[in-house]
Structure formats: C-alpha cells, structure tokens
C-alpha positions in Angstrom: 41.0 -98.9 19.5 39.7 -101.6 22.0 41.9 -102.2 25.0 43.0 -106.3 25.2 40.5 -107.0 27.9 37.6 -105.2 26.3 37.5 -108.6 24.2 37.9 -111.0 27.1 34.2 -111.2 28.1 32.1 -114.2 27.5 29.8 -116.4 28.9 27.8 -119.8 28.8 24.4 -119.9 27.5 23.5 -120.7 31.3 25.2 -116.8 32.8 28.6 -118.2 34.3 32.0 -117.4 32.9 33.6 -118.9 30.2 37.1 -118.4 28.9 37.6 -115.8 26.3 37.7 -116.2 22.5 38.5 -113.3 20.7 36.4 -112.2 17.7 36.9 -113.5 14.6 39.7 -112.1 12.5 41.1 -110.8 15.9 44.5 -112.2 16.6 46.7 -112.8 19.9 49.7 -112.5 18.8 52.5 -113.4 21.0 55.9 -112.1 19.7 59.3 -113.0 21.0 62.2 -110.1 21.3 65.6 -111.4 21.2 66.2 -112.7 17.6 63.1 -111.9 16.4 62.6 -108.3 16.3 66.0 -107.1 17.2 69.8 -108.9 17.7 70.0 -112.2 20.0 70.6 -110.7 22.9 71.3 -113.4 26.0 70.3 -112.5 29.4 73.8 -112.9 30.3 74.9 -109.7 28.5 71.9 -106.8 29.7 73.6 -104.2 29.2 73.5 -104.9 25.3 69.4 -104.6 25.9 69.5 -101.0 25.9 71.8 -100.4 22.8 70.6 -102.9 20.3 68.8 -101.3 17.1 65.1 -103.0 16.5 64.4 -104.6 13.1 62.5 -101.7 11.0 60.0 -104.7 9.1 59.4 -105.8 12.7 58.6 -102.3 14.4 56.5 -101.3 11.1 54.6 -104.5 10.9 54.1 -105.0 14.3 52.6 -101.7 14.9 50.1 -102.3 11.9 48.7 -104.9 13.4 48.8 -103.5 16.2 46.5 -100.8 14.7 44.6 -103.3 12.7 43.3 -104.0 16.6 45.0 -107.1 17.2 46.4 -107.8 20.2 50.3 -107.4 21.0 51.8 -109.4 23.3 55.8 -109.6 24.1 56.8 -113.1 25.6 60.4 -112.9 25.9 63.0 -115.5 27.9 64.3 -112.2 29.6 64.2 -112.6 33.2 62.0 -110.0 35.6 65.2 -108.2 36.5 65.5 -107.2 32.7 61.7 -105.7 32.6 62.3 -101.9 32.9 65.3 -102.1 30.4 63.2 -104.2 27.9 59.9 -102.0 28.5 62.4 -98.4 28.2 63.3 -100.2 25.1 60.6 -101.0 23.4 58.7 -97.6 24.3 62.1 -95.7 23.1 61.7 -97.3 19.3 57.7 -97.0 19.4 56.6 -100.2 19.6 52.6 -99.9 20.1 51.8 -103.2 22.9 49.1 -104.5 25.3 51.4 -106.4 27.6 55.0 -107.9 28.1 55.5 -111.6 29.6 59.2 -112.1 31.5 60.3 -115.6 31.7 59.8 -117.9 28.5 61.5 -120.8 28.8 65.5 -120.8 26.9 66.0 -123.3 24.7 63.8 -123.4 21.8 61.8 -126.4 20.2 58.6 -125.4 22.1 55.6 -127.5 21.6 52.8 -125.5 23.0 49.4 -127.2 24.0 46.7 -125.6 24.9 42.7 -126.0 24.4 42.5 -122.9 22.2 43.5 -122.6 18.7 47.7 -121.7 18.6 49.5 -121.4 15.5 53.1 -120.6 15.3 55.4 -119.4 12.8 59.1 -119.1 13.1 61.3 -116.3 12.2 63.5 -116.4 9.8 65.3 -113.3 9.0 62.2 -111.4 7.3 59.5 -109.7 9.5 56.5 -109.4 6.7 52.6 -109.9 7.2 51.2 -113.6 7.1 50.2 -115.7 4.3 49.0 -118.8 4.4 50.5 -121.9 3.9 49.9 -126.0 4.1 52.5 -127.8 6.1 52.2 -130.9 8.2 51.9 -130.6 11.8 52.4 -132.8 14.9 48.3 -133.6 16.6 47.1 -135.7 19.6 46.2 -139.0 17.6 41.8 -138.9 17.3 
C-alpha cells in the first residue's frame, strides 16, 4: 500500500519541482464527516462527536477505496479543538485514512477553484461507489 506522499513527486522536463498529480486512476478523495458519513453533528454540541454511530455504506466503502490505494482525506468544518475527539472517533469505528483537515468553512454552497482537476458529488443519504454521470456544470467562460 503506497503512503499519500509516495505519489507526490514530480518534476519538469528541466529537474525543478512541479506540483503533484497523482497517477491515473488514483483518486484524492476529500470526504466530509458530519452529515456525510455519520449524523450532523454541529460544533456547538461536541460532546455528541464521541457517541454518534458511523454510516456502515460509508465506513465499508470508504475503506475500499481506501484499499483500492486511493487516497483518504477527512475535511471536516470541525474546529482544531474537536481534533482528538474526531480522530478517537474515526480510529474507534475503523476508518482506514491518510490525513484529517480541521476548519472547512460552515455553510455549504462551496464553489471550489483550483488549477487541478476537482470533481464533487453530494451526499444524499446513500454512501455507494461512483458512477458516472452527465450534468451541466458552472466553467470560467473560454
């Protein structure tokens, strides 16, 4: 099983660094918590982070493609005071992981930008594997 950063090496045709693209058919998946693979919990109520039951399909999934050798990634709108509960948490149910991100913005309706290939795909009420899809998305005008 390759650790995340054994895939973040590349480099321009001249020697110097380059930002990292993972192989093909690797993925960076970056998974929200709260509502997505257990019970909405709001920061406001912590002491629910330690008691709430994960979604099975979530856990199961997750962990497949976790095996698969994609990468796993937590980004969560949990504060940096909630880390230890959240990590205790997801260790406790077996989540497999390379890394957890504290501090997503609240809110929703995120429109991320960014000069790498993102795709995103909202939860809603099923964790299952991916299938593909055409919809219509919002681009920078050409």
């Amino acid at each position: 099983m390759k650790e995340e950063n054994d895939y973040l090496e590349a480099k321009n045709d001249d020697g110097s660094l380059a930002s990292p693209v993972l192989p093909e058919g690797v993925k960076n998946y970056l998974i929200d918590i709260d509502g997505t693979i257990t019970e909405d919990v709001p920061n406001e109520e912590p002491e629910r982070m330690a008691t709430c039951a994960p979604f099975p399909d979530a856990l199961k999934t997750l962990n497949e493609w976790f095996d698969a050798g994609h990468v796993i990634c937590f980004f969560t709108s949990r504060t940096e005071e909630h880390r230890e509960v959240t990590e205790t948490w997801l260790n406790k149910h077996g989540f497999k992981y390379h890394s957890l991100l504290m501090g997503k913005p609240r809110g929703g309706n995120y429109h991320w930008i960014d000069n790498h290939m993102v795709r995103a795909t909202r939860y809603k009420g099923k964790f299952t594997h991916l299938v593909e899809e055409e919809v219509t998305i919002e681009v920078f005008k050409k």
